[in-house]
C-alpha positions in Angstrom: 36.2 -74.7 107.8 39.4 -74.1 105.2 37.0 -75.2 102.0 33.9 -72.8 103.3 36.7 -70.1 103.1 38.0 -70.9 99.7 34.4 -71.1 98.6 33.5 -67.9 99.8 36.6 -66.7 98.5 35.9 -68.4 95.0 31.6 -66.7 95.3 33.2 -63.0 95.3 35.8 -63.7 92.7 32.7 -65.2 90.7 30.2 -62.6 91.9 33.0 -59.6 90.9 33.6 -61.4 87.9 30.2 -62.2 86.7 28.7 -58.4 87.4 31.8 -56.9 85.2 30.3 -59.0 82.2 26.8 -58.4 82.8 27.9 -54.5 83.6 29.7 -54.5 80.4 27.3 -56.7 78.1 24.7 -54.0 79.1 26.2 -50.9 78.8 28.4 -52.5 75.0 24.3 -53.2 74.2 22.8 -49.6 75.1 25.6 -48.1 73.2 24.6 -50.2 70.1 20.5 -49.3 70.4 20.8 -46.1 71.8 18.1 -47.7 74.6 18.9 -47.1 78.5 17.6 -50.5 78.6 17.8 -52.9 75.7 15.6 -56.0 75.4 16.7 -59.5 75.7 17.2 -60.1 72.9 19.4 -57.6 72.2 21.5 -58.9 75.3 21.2 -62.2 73.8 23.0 -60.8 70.6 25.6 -58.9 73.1 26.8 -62.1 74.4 27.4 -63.8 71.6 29.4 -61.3 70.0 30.9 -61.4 73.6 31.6 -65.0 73.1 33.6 -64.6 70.0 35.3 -61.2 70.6 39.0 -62.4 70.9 39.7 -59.6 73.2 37.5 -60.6 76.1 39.3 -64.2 75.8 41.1 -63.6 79.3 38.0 -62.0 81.4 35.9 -65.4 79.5 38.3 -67.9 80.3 38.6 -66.0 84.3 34.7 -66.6 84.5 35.1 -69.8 82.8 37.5 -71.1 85.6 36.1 -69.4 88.5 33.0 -70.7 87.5 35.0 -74.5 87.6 36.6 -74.2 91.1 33.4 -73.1 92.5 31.4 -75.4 91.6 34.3 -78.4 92.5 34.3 -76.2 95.9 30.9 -77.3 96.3 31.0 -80.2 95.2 34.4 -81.1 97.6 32.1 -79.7 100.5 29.0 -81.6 100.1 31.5 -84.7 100.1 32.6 -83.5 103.3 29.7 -83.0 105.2 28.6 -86.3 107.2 
């Protein structure tokens, strides 16, 4: 019951996380096109200047472990089940 806890907790850090970077990658690539809603492509180029922006190094490396301790969560509870 403790680990379905932490995982949930983990999911909502993740889902907070994740929707802040997709929140901002969207709204950093309207302001570059002037579109309400750029292409994919233009998201694409969003997150890879978003990869290499040395300012979003702590939100990256908070989604990066998140992203880590969930997926060992889930991994530690499929172990777990019989």
């Amino acid at each position: 019951m403790a680990i379905w806890l932490l995982q949930g907790a983990a999911f909502l850090a993740w889902a907070a996380l994740m929707f802040r970077t997709l929140f901002l990658l969207r709204r950093r690539a309207a302001d570059r096109t002037g579109a309400m809603f750029p292409g994919p492509l233009t998201f694409l180029a969003e997150v890879r200047i978003w990869l290499r922006d040395p300012g979003e190094r702590g939100p990256r490396r908070a989604l990066s472990l998140v992203t880590l301790a969930l997926i060992g969560l889930t991994g530690l509870n499929a172990a777990a089940m019989p």
